[in-house]
C-alpha positions in Angstrom: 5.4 103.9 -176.3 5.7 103.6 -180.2 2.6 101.2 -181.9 6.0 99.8 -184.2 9.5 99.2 -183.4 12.1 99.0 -186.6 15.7 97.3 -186.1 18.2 98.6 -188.4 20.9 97.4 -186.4 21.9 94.9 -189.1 22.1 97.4 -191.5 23.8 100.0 -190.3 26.4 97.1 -189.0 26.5 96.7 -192.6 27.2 100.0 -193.7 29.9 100.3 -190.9 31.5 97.4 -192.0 32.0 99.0 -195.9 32.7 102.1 -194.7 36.6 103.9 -193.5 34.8 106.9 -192.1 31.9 106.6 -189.7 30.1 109.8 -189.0 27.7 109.7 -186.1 25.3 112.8 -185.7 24.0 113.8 -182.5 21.8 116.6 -181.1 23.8 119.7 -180.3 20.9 120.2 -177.6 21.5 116.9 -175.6 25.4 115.2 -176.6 25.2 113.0 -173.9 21.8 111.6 -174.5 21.6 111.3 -178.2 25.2 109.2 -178.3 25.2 105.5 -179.7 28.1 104.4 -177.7 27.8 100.7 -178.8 28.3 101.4 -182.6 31.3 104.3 -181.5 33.0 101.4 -179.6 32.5 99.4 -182.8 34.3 101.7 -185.1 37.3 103.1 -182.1 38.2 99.5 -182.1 38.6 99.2 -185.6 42.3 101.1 -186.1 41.1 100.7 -190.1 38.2 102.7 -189.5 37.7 106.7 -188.1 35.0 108.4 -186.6 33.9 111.6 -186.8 31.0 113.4 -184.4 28.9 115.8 -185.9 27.8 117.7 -183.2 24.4 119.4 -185.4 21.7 121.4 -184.1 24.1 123.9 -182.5 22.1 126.9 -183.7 19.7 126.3 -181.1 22.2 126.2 -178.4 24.1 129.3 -176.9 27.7 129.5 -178.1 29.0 129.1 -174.6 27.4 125.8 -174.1 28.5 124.3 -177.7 32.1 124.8 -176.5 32.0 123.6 -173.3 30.2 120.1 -175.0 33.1 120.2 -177.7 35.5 120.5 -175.0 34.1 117.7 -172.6 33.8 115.1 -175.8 37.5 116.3 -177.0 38.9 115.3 -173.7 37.2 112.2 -174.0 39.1 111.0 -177.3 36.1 112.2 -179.7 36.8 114.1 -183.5 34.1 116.5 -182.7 33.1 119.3 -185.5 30.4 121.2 -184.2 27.9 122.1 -187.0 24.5 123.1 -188.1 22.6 122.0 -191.2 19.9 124.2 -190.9 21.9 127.4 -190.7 24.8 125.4 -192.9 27.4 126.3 -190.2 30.8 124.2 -190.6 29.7 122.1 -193.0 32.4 122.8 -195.1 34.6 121.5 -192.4 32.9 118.7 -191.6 33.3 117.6 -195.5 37.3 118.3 -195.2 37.7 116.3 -192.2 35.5 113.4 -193.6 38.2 113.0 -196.4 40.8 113.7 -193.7 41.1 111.3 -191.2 40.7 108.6 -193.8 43.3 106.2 -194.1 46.0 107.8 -195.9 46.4 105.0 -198.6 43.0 105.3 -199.6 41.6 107.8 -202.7 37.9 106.7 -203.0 36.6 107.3 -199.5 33.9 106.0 -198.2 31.6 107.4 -195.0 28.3 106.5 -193.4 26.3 108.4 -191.1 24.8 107.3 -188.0 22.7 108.3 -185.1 19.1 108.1 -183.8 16.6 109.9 -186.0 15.4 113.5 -186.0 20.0 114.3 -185.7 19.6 115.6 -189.1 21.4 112.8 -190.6 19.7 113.4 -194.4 20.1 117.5 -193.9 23.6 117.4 -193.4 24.3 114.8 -196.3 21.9 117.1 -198.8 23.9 120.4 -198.0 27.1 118.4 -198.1 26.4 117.3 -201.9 24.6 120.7 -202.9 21.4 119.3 -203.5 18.5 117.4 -202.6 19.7 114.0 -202.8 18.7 111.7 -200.0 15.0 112.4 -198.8 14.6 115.3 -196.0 11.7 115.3 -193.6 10.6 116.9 -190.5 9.7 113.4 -189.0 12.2 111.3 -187.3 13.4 108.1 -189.0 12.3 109.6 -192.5 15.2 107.8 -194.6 13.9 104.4 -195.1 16.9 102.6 -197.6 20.5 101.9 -197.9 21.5 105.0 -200.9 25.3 105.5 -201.7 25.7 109.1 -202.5 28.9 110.7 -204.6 29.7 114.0 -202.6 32.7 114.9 -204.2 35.2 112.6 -206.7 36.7 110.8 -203.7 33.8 111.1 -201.2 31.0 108.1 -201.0 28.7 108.5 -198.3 26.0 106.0 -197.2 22.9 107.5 -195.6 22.2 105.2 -193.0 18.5 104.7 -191.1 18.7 105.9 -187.5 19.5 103.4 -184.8 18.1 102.5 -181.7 19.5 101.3 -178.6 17.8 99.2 -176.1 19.2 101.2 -173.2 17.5 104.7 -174.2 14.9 105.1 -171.6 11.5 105.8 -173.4 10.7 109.2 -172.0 14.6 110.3 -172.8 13.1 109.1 -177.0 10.2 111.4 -176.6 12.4 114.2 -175.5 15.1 113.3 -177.9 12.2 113.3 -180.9 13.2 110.1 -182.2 9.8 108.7 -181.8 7.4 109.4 -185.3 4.2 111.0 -183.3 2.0 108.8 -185.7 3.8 105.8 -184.0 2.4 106.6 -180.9 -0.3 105.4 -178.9 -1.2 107.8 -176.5 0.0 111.4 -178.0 -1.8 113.6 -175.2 0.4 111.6 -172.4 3.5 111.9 -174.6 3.1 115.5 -174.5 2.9 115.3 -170.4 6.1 113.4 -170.5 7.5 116.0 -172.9 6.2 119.2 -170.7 7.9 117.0 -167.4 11.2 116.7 -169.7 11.4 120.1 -170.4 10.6 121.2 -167.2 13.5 119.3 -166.1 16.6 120.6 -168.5 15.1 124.2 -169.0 12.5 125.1 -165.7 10.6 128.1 -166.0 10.8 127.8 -170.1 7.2 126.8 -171.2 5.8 129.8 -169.2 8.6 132.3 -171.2 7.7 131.2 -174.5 3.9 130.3 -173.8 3.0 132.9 -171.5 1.5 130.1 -169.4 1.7 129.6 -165.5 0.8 125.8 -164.9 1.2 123.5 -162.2 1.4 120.1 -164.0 1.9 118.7 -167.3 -1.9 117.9 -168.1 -2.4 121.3 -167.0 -0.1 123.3 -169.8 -1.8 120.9 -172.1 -5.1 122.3 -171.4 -4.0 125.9 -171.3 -2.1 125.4 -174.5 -5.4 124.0 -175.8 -6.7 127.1 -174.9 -4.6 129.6 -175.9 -4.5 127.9 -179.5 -7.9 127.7 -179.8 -8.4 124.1 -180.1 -12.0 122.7 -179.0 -14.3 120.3 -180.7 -17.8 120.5 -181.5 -19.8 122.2 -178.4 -16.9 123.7 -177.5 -14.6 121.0 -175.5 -10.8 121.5 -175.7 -9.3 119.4 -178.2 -6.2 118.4 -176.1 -5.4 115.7 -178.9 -4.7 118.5 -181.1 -3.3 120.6 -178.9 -0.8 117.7 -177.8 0.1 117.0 -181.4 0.5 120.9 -182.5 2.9 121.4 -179.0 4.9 118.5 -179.8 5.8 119.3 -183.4 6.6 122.8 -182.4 9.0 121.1 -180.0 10.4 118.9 -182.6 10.8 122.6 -185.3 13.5 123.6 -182.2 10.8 126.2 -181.0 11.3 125.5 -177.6 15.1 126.8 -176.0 16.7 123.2 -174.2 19.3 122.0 -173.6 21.6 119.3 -171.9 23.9 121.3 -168.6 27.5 120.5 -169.3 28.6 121.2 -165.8 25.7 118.3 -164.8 26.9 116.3 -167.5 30.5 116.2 -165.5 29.3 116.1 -161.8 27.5 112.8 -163.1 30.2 111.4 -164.6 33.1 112.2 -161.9 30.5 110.3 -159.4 30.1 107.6 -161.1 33.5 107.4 -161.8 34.3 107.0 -157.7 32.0 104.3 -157.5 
């Protein structure tokens, strides 16, 4: 659990409420889990306002599984552009449609982008104005204030904190990355819940990239230890350091995983019969 909770519910509300294009960014590597349906309600029922899903992260998911997710949020009535600001992939498009699906009376257009941190919210806003603008860092919920951005002479685009929902389940926010590691308490049993995560969307995937056979979570965490050479003085395993070093390799994408489409659907079609 995170030492600090921030609320930028009222803000991003705000920024909503100014905007005619919403832009919410979710994880390429989990669509499901990493959608805010509360604030995509918000703007759906607006018929003044349009949203857009930037579907980001997709170079760390095979191509047959980032078509299938487009597909499955398509048929659900989502604008999806599938993109990736590392690689730059479709960002281009994603700048086009922005301006698109704006009401056609308006010139100026203005967008915000949403979604829980460590999306790639601020990466996709830099490449999208050619440089630098809004501040880019490898730990979640980096952007800390309201900045209006010119991307092009009709574009205006907030860049909007990330948002939390109350419903996310804690050990989903660990796997997700939108917990700041310094914001935790106990870092050696978020990496356990992280391993058990993994282990559940990807089985068999720690011991592929690792080279490490393991039983349980506390387990890997030793081994990794271990095999990274971590120990304190008179030689006991460091396994905060290791904890901290495994989880930010996880966070840099290092780590193949990904949310199963067909799962995603068998779930939803039963609890549609209930």
């Amino acid at each position: 659990m995170p030492q600090k909770k921030r609320d930028f519910a009222k803000i991003v509300r705000n920024m909503i409420r100014q905007s005619e294009v919403v832009c919410e960014v979710i994880d390429g590597r989990f669509p499901s889990l990493s959608r805010v349906r509360k604030y995509e309600n918000m703007v759906l029922r607006n018929p003044k306002k349009s949203l857009v899903i930037a579907m980001n992260k997709i170079d760390l998911v095979p191509d047959k599984v980032v078509k299938k997710w487009k597909k499955i949020l398509e048929e659900e009535g989502l604008n999806v552009i599938a993109v990736s600001a590392r690689e730059r992939l479709s960002t281009s498009i994603l700048r086009k449609e922005l301006l698109k699906v704006a009401p056609p009376e308006t010139y100026f257009v203005t967008a915000c982008f949403i979604g829980l941190p460590n999306t790639g919210k601020s990466s996709l806003i830099n490449i999208l104005k050619g440089r630098a603008s809004a501040p880019v860092a490898p730990i979640p919920g980096y952007t800390r204030a309201e900045q209006v951005l010119r991307i092009t002479t009709r574009l205006r685009i907030f860049d909007t904190p990330g948002v939390l929902t109350k419903n996310i389940n804690p050990n989903e926010r660990i796997l997700l990355g939108t917990y700041r590691w310094d914001q935790l308490a106990d870092h050696v049993k978020a990496s356990w819940v992280l391993v058990q995560g993994i282990e559940k969307y990807n089985p068999g995937i720690l011991t592929e990239v690792y080279g490490i056979e393991y039983r349980s979570p506390p387990e890997f965490i030793e081994k990794f230890a271990e095999k990274r050479h971590r120990r304190k003085k008179g030689g006991v395993l460091d396994i905060e350091a290791a904890a901290s070093i495994f989880m930010n390799e996880y966070i840099q994408g290092k780590i193949p995983i990904w949310e199963d489409p067909e799962t995603y659907l068998k779930e939803r079609e039963e609890q549609e019969e209930r």
